[in-house]
N, CA, C and O atoms as CSV, one atom per row, in Angstrom:
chain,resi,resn,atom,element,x,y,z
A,1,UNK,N,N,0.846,-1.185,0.000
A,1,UNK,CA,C,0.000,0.000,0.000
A,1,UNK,C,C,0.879,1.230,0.000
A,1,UNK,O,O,1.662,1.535,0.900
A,2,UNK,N,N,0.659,1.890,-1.100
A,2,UNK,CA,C,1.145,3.318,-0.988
A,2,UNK,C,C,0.441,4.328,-0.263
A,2,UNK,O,O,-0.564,4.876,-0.715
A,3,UNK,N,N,1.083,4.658,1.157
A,3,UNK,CA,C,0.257,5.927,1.634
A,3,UNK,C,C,-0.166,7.139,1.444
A,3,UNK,O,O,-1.161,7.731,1.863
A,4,UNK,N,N,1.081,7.587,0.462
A,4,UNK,CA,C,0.528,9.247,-0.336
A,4,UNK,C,C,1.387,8.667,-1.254
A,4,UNK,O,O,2.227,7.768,-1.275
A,5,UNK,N,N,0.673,9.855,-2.356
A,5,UNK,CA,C,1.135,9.998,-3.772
A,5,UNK,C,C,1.331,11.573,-3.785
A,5,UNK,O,O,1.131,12.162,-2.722
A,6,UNK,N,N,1.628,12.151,-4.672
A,6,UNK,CA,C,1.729,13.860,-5.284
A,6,UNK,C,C,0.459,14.105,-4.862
A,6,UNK,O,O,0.203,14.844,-3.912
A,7,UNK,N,N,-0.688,13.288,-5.785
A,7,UNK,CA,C,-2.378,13.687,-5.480
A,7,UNK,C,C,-3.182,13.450,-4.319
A,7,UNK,O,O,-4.205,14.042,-3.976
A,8,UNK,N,N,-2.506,12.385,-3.689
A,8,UNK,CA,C,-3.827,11.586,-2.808
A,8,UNK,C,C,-3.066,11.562,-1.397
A,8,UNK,O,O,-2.421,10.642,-0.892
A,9,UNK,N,N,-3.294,12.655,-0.984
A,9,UNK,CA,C,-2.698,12.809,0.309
A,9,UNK,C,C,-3.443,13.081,1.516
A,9,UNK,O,O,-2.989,12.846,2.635
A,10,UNK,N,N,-4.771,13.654,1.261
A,10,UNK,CA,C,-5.871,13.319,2.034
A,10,UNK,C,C,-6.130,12.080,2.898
A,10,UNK,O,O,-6.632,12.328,3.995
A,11,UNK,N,N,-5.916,10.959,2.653
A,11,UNK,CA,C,-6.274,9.284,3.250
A,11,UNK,C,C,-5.219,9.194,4.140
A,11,UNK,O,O,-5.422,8.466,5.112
A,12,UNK,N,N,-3.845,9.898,4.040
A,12,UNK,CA,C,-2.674,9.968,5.439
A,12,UNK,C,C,-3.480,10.857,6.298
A,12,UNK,O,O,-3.806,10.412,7.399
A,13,UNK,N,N,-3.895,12.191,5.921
A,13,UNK,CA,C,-4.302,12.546,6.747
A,13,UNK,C,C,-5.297,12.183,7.726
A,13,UNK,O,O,-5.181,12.189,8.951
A,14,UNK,N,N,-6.371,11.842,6.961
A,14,UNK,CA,C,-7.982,11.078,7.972
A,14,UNK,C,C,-7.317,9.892,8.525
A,14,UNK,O,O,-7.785,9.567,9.616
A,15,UNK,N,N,-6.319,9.119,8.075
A,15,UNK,CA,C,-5.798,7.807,9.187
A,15,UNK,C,C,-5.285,8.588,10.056
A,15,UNK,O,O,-6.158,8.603,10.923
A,16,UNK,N,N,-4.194,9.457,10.521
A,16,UNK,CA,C,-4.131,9.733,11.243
A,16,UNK,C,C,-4.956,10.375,12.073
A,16,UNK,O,O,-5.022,9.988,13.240
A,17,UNK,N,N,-5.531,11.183,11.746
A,17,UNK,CA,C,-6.656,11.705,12.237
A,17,UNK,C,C,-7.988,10.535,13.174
A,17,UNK,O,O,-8.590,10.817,14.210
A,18,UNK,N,N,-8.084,9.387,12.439
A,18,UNK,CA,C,-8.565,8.718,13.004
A,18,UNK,C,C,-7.736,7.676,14.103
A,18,UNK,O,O,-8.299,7.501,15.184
A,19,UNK,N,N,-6.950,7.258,13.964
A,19,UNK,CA,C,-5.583,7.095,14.954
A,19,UNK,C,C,-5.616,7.746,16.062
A,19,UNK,O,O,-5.629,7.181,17.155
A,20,UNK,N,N,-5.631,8.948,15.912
A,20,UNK,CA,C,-5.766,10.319,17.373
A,20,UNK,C,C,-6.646,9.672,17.624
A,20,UNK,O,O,-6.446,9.359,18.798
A,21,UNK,N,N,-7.778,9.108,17.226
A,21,UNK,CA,C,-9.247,9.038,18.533
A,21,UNK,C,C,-9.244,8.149,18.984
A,21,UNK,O,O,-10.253,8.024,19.679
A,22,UNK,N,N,-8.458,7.116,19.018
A,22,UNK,CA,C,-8.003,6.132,19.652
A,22,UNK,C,C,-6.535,5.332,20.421
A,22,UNK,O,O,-6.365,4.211,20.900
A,23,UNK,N,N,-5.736,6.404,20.267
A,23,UNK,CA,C,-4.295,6.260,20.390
A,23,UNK,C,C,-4.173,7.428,21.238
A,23,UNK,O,O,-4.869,8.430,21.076
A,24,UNK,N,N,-3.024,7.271,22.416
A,24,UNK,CA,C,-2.423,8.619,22.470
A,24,UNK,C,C,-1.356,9.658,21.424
A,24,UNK,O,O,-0.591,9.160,20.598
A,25,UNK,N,N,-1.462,10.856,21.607
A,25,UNK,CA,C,-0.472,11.465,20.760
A,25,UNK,C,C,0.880,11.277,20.963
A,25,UNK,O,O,1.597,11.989,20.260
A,26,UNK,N,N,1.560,10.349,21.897
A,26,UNK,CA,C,2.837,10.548,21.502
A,26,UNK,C,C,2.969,8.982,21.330
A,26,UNK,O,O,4.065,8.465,21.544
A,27,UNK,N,N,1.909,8.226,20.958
A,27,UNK,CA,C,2.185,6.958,20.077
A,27,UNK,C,C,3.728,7.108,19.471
A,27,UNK,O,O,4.173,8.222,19.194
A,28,UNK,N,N,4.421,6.028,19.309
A,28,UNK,CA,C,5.397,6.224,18.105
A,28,UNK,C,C,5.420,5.882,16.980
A,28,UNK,O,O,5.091,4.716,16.758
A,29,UNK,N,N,5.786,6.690,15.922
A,29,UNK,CA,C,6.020,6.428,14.408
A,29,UNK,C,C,6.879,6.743,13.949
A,29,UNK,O,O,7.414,7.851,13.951
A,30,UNK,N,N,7.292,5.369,13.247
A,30,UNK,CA,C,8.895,5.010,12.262
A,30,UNK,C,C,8.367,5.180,11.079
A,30,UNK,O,O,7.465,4.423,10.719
A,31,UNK,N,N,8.888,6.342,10.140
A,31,UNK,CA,C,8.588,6.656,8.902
A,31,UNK,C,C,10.252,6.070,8.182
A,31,UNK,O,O,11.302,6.705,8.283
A,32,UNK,N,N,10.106,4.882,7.558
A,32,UNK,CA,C,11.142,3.737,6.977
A,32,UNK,C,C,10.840,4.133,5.236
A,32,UNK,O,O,10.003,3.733,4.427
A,33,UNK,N,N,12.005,5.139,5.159
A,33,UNK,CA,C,11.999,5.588,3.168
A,33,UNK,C,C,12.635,4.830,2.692
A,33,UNK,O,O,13.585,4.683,3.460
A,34,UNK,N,N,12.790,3.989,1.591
A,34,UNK,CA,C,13.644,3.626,0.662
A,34,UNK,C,C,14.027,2.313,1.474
A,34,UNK,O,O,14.785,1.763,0.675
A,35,UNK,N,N,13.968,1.657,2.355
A,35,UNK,CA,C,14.442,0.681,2.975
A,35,UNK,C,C,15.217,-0.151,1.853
A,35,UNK,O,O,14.828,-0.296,0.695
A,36,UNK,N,N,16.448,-0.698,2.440
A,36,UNK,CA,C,17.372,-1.824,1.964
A,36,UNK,C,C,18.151,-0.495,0.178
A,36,UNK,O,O,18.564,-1.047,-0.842
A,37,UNK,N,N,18.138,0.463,0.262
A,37,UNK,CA,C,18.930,1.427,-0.470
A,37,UNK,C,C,19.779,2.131,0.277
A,37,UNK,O,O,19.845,2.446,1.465
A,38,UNK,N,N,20.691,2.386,-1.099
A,38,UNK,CA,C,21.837,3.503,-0.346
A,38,UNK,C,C,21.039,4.936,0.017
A,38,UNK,O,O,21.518,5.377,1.062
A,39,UNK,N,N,20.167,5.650,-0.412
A,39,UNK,CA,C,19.503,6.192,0.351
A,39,UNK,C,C,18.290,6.324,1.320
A,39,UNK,O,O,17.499,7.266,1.290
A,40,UNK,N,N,18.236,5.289,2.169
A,40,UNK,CA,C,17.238,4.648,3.055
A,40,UNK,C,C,17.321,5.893,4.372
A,40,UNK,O,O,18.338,6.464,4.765
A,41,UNK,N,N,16.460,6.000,4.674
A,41,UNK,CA,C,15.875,6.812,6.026
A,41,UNK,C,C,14.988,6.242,7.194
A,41,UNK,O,O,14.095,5.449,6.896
A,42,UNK,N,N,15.127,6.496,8.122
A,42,UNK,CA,C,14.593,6.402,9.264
A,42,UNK,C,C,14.184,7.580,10.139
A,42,UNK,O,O,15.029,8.311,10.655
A,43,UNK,N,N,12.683,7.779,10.321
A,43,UNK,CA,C,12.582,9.182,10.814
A,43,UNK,C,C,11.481,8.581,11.957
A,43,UNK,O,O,10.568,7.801,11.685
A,44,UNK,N,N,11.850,9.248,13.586
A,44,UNK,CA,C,11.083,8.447,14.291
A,44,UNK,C,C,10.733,9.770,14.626
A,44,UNK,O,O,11.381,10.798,14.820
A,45,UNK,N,N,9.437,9.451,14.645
A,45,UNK,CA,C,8.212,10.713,15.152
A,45,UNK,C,C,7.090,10.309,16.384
A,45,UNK,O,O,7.184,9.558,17.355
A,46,UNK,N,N,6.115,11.071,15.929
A,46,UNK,CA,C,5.057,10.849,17.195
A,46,UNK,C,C,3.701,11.060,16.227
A,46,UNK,O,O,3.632,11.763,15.219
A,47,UNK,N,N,2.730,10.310,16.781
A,47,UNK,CA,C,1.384,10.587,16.100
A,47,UNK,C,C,0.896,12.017,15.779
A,47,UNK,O,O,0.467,12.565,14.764
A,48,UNK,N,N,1.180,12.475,17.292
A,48,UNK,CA,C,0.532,14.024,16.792
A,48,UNK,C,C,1.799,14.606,16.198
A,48,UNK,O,O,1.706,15.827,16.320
A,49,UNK,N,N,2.867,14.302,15.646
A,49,UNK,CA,C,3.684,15.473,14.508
A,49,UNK,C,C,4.093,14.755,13.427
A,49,UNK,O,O,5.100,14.908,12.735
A,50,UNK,N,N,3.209,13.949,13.347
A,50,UNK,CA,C,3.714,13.011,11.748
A,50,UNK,C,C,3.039,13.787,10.657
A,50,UNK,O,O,1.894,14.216,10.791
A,51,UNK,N,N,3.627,13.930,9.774
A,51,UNK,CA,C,3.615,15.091,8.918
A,51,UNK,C,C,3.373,14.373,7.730
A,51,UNK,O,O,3.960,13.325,7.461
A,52,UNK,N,N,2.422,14.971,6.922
A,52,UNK,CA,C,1.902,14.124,5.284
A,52,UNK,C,C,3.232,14.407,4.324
A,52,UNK,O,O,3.676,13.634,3.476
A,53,UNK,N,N,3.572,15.270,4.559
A,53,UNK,CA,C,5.223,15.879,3.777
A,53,UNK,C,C,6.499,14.931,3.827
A,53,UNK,O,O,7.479,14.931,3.082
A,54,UNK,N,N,6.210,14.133,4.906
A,54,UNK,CA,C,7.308,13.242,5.785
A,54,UNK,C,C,7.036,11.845,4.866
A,54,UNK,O,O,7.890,10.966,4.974
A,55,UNK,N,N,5.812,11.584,3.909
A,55,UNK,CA,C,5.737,10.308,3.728
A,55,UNK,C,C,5.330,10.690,2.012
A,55,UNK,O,O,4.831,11.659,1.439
A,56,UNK,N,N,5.834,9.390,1.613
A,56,UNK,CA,C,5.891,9.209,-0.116
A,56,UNK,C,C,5.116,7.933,-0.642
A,56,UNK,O,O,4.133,7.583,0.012
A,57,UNK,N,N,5.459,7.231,-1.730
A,57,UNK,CA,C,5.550,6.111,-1.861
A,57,UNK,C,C,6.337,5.430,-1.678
A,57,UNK,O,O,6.069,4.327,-2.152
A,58,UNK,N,N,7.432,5.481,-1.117
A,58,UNK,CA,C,8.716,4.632,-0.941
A,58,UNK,C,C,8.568,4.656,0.540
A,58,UNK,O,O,9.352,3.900,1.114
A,59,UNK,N,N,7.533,5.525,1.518
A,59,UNK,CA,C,7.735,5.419,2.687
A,59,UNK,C,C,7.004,4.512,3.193
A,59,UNK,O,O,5.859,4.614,2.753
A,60,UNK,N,N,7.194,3.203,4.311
A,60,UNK,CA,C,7.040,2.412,5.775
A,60,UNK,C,C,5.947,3.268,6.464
A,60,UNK,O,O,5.664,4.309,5.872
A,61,UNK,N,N,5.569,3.115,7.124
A,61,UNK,CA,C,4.820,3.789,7.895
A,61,UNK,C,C,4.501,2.676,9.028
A,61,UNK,O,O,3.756,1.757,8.687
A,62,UNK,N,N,5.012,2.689,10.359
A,62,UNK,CA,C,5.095,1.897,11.734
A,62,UNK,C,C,4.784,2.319,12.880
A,62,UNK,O,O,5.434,2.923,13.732
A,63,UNK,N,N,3.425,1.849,12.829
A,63,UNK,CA,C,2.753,3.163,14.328
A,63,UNK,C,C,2.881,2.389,15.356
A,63,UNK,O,O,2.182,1.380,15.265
A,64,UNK,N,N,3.738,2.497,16.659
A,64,UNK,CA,C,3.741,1.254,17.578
A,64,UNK,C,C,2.866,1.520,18.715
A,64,UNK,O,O,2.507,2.625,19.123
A,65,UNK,N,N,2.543,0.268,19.214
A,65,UNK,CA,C,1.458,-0.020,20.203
A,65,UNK,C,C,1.820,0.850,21.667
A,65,UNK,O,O,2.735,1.614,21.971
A,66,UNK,N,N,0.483,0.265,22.480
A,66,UNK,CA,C,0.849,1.311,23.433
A,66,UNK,C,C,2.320,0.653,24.433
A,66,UNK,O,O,3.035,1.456,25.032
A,67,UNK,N,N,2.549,-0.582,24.475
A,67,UNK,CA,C,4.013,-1.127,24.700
A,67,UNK,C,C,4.957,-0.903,23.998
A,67,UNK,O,O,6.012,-1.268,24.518
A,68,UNK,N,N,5.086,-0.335,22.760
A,68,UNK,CA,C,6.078,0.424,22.070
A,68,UNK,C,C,7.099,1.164,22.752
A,68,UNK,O,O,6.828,2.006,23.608
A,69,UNK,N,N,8.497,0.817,22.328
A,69,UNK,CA,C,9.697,1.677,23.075
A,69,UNK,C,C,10.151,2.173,22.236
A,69,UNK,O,O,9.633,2.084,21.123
A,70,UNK,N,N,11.384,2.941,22.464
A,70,UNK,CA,C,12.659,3.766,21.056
A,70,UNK,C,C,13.535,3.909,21.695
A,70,UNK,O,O,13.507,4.510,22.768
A,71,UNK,N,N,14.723,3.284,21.085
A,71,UNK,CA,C,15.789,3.703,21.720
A,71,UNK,C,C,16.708,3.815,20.177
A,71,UNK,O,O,16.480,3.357,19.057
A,72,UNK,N,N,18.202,4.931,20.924
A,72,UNK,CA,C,18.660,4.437,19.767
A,72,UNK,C,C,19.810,3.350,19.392
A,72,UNK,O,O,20.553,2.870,20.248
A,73,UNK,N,N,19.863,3.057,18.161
A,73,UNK,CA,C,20.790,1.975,18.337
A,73,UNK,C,C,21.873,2.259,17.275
A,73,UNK,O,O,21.514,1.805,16.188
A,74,UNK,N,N,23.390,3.015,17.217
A,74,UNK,CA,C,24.341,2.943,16.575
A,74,UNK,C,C,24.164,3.984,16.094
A,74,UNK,O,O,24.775,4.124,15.035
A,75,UNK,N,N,23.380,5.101,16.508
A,75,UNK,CA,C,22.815,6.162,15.897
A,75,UNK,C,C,21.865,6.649,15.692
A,75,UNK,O,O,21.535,7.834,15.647
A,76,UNK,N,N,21.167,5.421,15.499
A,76,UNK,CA,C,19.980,5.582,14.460
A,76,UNK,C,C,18.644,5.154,15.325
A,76,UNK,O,O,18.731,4.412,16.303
A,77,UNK,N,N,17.498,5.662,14.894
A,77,UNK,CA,C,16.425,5.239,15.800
A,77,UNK,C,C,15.437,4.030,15.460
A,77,UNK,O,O,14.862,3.712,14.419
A,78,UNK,N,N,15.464,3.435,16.848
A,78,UNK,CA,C,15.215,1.954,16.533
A,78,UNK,C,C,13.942,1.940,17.254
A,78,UNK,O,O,14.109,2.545,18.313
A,79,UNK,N,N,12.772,1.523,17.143
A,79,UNK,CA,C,11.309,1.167,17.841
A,79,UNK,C,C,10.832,-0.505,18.034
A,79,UNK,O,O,10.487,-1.236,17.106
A,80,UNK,N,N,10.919,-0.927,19.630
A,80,UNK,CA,C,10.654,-2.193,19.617
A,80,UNK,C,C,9.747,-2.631,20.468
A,80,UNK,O,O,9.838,-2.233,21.630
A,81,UNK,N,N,8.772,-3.454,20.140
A,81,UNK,CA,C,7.375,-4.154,21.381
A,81,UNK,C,C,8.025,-5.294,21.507
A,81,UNK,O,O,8.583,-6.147,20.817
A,82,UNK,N,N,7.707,-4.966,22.923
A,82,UNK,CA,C,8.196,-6.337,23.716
A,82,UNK,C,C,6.897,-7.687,23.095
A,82,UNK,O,O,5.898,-7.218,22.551
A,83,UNK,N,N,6.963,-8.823,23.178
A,83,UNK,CA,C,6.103,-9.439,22.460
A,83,UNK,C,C,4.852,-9.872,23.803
A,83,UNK,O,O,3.697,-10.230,23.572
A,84,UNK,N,N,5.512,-9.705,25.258
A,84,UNK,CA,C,4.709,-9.949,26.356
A,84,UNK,C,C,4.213,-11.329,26.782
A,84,UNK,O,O,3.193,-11.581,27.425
A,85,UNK,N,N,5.332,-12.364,26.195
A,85,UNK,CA,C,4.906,-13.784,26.672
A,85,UNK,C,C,4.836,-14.219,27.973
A,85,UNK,O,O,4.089,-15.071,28.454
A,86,UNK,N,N,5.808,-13.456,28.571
A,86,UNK,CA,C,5.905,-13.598,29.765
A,86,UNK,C,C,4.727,-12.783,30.808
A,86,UNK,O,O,4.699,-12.584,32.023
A,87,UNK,N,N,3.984,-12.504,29.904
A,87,UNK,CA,C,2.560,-11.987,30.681
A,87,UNK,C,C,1.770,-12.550,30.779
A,87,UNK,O,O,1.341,-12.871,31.887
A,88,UNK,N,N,1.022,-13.059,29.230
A,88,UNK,CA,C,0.619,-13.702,29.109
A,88,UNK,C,C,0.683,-15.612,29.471
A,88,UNK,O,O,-0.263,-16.390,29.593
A,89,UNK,N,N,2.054,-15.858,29.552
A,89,UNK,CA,C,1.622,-16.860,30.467
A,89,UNK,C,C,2.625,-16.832,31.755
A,89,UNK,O,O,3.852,-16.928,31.781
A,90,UNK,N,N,1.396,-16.617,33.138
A,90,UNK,CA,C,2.031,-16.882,34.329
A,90,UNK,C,C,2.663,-17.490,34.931
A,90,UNK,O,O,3.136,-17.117,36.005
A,91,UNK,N,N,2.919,-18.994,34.224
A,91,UNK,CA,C,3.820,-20.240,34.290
A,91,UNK,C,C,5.262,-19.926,34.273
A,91,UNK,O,O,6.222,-20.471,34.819
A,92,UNK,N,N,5.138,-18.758,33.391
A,92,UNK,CA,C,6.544,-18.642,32.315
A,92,UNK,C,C,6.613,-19.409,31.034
A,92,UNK,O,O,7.760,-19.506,30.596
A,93,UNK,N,N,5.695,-19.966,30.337
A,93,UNK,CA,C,5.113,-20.515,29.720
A,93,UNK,C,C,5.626,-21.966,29.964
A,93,UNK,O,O,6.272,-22.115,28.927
A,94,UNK,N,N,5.694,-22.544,30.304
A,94,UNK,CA,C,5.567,-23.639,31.020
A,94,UNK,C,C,4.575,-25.065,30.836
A,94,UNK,O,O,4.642,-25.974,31.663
């Protein structure tokens, strides 16, 4: 799925927009351009400042849950959910 084009940039906006009414605003979002190229990007944002300007067709778009972390790693910004097995089972899965 391409999220914006030149024309159709409206449908980033109302997802996000609809996102806000159910998410908090500083959700995180990994905007991933060009992945696996020599000019590949990584731009880690927040729901409420993710920007329609910020995304193409070549862009990822990775909105993480409310267990979502960021840290960085070697530089660069990295976003990871814990998967929570160990919550889900009290055994330790066992």
């Amino acid at each position: 799925y391409n999220p914006v084009s030149k024309r159709r940039r409206d449908l980033f906006v109302n997802a996000i927009d609809i996102l806000l009414c159910h998410r908090q605003p500083s959700a995180p979002v990994l905007l991933a351009r060009s992945l696996g190229r020599a000019e590949e990007e990584l731009h880690l944002t927040t729901l409420a400042d993710v920007k329609v300007d910020d995304v193409d067709m070549m862009t990822v778009v990775l909105i993480g849950s409310s267990q979502t972390h960021t840290v960085p790693v070697g530089g660069r910004p990295r976003m990871f959910t814990p998967r929570g097995y160990a919550a889900k089972h009290a055994d330790g899965g066992k």
